[in-house]
N, C-alpha and C positions, 0 to 999 in steps of 0.2 A: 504493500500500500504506500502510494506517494506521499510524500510531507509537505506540507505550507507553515513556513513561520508567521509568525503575528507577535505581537507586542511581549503577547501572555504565551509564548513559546510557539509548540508546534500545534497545528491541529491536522487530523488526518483529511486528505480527500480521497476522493473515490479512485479507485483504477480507472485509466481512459478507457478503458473496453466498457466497463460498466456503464461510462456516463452514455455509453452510444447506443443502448442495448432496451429493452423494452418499450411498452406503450404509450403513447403522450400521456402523462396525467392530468387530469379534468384540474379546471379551475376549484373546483371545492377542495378538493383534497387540501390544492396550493395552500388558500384559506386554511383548512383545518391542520395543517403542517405552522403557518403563522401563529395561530391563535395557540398553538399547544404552548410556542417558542416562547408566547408574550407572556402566558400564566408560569411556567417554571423559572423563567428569568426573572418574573416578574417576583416568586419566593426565594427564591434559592442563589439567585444572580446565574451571573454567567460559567465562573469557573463551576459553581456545584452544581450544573446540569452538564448530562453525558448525551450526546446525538441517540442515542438508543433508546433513551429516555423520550426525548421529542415525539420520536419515529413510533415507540407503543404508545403514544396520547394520542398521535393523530392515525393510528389506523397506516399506518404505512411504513416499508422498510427503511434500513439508514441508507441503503444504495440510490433508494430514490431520493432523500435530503439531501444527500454528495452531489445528485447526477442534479439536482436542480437548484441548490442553493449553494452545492462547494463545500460548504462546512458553517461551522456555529459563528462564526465574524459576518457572514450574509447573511446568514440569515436574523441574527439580531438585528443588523443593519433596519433588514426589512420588516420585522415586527415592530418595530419603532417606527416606519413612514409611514407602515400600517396604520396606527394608532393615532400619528398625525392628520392622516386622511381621512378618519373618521369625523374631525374638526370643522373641517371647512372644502370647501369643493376647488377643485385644480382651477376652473377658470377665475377665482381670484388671482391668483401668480402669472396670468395669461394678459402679455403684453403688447397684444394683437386687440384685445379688446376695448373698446371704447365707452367703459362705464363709469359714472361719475366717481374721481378717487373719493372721496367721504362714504357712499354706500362700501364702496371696495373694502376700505380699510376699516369701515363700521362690521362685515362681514369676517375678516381677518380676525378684530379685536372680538367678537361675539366667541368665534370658533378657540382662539388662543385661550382666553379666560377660562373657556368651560374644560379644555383641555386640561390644561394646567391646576385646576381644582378639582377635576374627577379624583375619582374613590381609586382608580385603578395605578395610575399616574402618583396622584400624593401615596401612596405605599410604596411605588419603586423610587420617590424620592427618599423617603426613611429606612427603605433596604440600602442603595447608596450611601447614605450616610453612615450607616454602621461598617457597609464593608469597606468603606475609607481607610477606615482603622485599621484594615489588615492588609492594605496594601494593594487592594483589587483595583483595578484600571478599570472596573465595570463604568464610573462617571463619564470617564474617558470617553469609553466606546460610545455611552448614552449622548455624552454632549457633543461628536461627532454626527449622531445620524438623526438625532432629534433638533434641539435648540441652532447647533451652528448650520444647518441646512437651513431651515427656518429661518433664520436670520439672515445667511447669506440671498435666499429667496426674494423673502420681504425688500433686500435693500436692491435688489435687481430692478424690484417693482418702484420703488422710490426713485431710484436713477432715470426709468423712461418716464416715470410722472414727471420729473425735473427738466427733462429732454424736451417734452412735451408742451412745456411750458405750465404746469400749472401749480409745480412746486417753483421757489425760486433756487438759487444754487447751494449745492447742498453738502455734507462727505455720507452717500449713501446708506454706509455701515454704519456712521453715528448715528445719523438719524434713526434708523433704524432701531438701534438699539436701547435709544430715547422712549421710540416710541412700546417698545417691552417692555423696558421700567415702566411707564404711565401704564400698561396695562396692568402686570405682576399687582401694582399697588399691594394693599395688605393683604387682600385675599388668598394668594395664594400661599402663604408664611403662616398664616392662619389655620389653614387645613393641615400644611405639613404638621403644625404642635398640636393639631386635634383643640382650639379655640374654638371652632367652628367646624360645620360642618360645608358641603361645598354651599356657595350663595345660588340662588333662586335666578330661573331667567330674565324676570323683572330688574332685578338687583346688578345681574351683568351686563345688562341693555345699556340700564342705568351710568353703570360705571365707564362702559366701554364707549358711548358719546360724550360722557365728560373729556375722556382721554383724547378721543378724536378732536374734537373743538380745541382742545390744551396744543395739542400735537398742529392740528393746521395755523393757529395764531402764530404760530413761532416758522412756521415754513412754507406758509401759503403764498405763490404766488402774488 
């Protein structure tokens, strides 16, 4: 069996014959192969889950994980974009489109907040947090395929808004990252200490046009 290093050492992948060898697998499985990844990562982190483990949650071998995900670094990867897609829809990051930025980024901030305060989400923040301590790069890998994708996204979106004329000139990535602070506000520091529970969709409407209004006075066109 071939080796792939990564951060966290080696992880195996599949033999090339293997990845070339059986039936397409249906989109569900793909799904039930993700959702297994996101609940055991989501307890155990990354290093204390084994591909075999994955592979008996979701109904399917580890050959078919290796032949379609490579190994446990993609597939994290993608249980996290997962998770982010659940948030908000692709055509907000789509810079082809010609919708007023305020609904855009009213849209972003709705999906971001409720992200960020799920039940599922503040517990893999608290698992991070503990396995800090022991030296795990799970943060790592989380703040690579969650938060800095996301942000890199976002400031893509901000750069053709500024293009476009309707921001005025800007360093995309701050911006950007201004505008996650005004979102994060307290809410979500709240949930992680168990303060609160997540806030209501009124409550995030709420907060996420204050943010937007804050956000375009300082770079509105």
């Amino acid at each position: 069996m071939g080796q792939r290093t990564s951060r966290s050492g080696t992880t195996p992948t599949a033999p090339a014959d293997a990845r070339g060898r059986g039936r397409p697998i249906d989109a569900a499985k793909l799904a039930a192969v993700r959702a297994a990844a996101e609940s055991l990562f989501k307890t155990r982190g990354f290093d204390g889950v084994a591909i075999e483990e994955i592979a008996a949650a979701a109904g399917v071998s580890k050959v078919t994980i290796y032949k379609h995900f490579g190994g446990k670094d993609e597939l994290f990867r993608q249980a996290v974009e997962a998770k982010c897609a659940q948030y908000w829809p692709e055509v907000v990051f789509d810079t082809q489109v010609r919708t007023d930025l305020k609904l855009r980024l009213r849209s972003f901030g709705i999906g971001f907040v409720g992200l960020v305060t799920s039940a599922d989400v503040v517990s893999f923040f608290r698992l991070m947090a503990m396995q800090a301590r022991d030296g795990s790069d799970l943060s790592q890998r989380f703040w690579e395929a969650g938060p800095e994708r996301t942000l890199q996204r976002l400031a893509h979106l901000l750069d053709a808004a500024q293009q476009d004329g309707e921001l005025r000139r800007l360093d995309p990535v701050r911006a950007a990252k201004q505008f996650i602070t005004l979102l994060q506000g307290e809410y979500q520091l709240k949930c992680i200490l168990g303060v609160i529970d997540a806030p209501g969709r009124a409550t995030i409407k709420r907060h996420v046009d204050e943010a937007v209004d804050v956000f375009l006075r300082m770079y509105a066109a």
